[in-house]
C-alpha angles and dihedrals in degrees: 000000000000090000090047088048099043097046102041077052086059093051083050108063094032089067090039090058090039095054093044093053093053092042098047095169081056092049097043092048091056090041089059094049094048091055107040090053082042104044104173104331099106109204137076126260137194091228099060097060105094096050083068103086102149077045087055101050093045089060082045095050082052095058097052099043089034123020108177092232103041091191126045136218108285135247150232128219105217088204152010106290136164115226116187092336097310110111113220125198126229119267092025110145116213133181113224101216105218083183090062098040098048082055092051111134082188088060101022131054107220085359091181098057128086100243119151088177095077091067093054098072095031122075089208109126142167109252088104100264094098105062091206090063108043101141088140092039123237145267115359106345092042109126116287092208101059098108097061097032091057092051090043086060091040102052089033092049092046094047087052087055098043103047107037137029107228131212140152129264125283106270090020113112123186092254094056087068121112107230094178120132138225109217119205132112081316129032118235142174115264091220132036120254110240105199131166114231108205103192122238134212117189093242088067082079100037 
C-alpha cells in the first residue's frame, strides 16, 4: 500500500507540474494565492490548506484529465440485474475506466482542455459522491488512503508554488512536450519533465 500510494502521488504531481508549465497564466494565478496566504513564512502548513481554493481546483482538474489509475478495481455484480437497459448476469466482473469518464464530452464541457475554473463554480468533487469525477475510486472499495493522499498533494503542490518559480528550458516551447502516456496499473508519462526552478524569496513581491 505505501509503495501504491507513494507512487500514484508521484504521477500525480508530475502531471500537475506538467500541466502548470504548459498553462503559465494558470501557474502564475496559484502562485499568487499560496503566497499571499503564506507571506513570508515559508513553509507549508496544514492549516493553510483550505484557504487554496484555485490550488484546489488545479489538483482536482488533474485528476480528471490525469488519475493516476485510470482504471479501478474492478467489481462484481452479486446478482442478475438490468442497468440502462443492458442485463447483466450475476457473477460478471467489469472495470470502470476514471480516465474515460473525466473525458467525457457527455459530463464535461471542452473535456480535453486544462481549465481549474471550471471547479470554482461547481461543488463536484473527488471523494467518490460525484460519479464524473471517481480518481480515488467510490463506496466500499474506494481508496483508504484518500484522506492522507489527498493532504500529501496538496502540502507537496503548495510548497512547489510557493518556493520556486517554475519554466521550461531555453529552446523548449509548450508544444515540444511529450504528453504520451504509459498505460499500466498506474498511469505514467512516457518522457521525463525537465523544468527550471528559479528560487523565490517573498521580498521579491514587497
Amino acid at each position: 500500500m505505501f509503495a501504491a500510494g507513494t507512487d500514484t502521488t508521484f504521477i500525480t504531481l508530475d502531471w500537475a507540474m506538467t500541466e502548470l508549465v504548459m498553462n503559465p497564466r494558470v501557474m502564475e494565478k496559484a502562485q499568487k494565492e499560496v503566497r499571499s496566504i503564506l507571506g513570508e513564512r515559508r513553509v507549508v502548513a496544514e492549516s493553510d490548506l483550505d484557504k487554496l481554493q484555485y490550488m484546489r481546483a488545479v489538483i482536482k482538474e488533474i485528476f480528471r484529465l490525469h488519475p493516476a489509475v485510470p482504471v479501478l478495481v474492478p467489481r462484481e455484480s452479486m446478482e442478475d440485474i438490468t442497468l440502462e437497459g443492458y442485463i447483466i448476469p450475476a457473477r460478471t466482473r467489469f472495470f470502470v475506466n476514471a480516465w474515460a469518464i473525466g473525458r467525457s464530452p457527455e459530463r464535461w464541457e471542452d473535456p480535453t482542455a486544462f481549465k481549474p475554473e471550471r471547479f470554482l463554480e461547481s461543488n463536484i468533487d473527488y471523494k467518490g459522491q460525484d460519479f464524473q469525477l471517481i480518481p480515488f475510486g467510490a463506496g466500499r472499495r474506494g481508496c483508504p488512503a484518500i484522506t492522507f493522499a489527498i493532504a500529501v498533494v496538496e502540502l507537496a503542490l503548495a510548497q512547489l508554488l510557493y518556493s520556486f518559480d517554475w519554466e521550461l528550458p531555453p529552446c523548449v516551447s509548450a508544444e515540444d512536450l511529450d504528453l504520451s502516456e504509459v498505460f499500466g496499473i498506474s498511469m505514467h508519462r512516457r518522457e521525463n519533465l525537465l523544468v527550471v526552478a528559479k528560487p523565490y524569496t517573498f521580498y521579491e513581491d514587497s
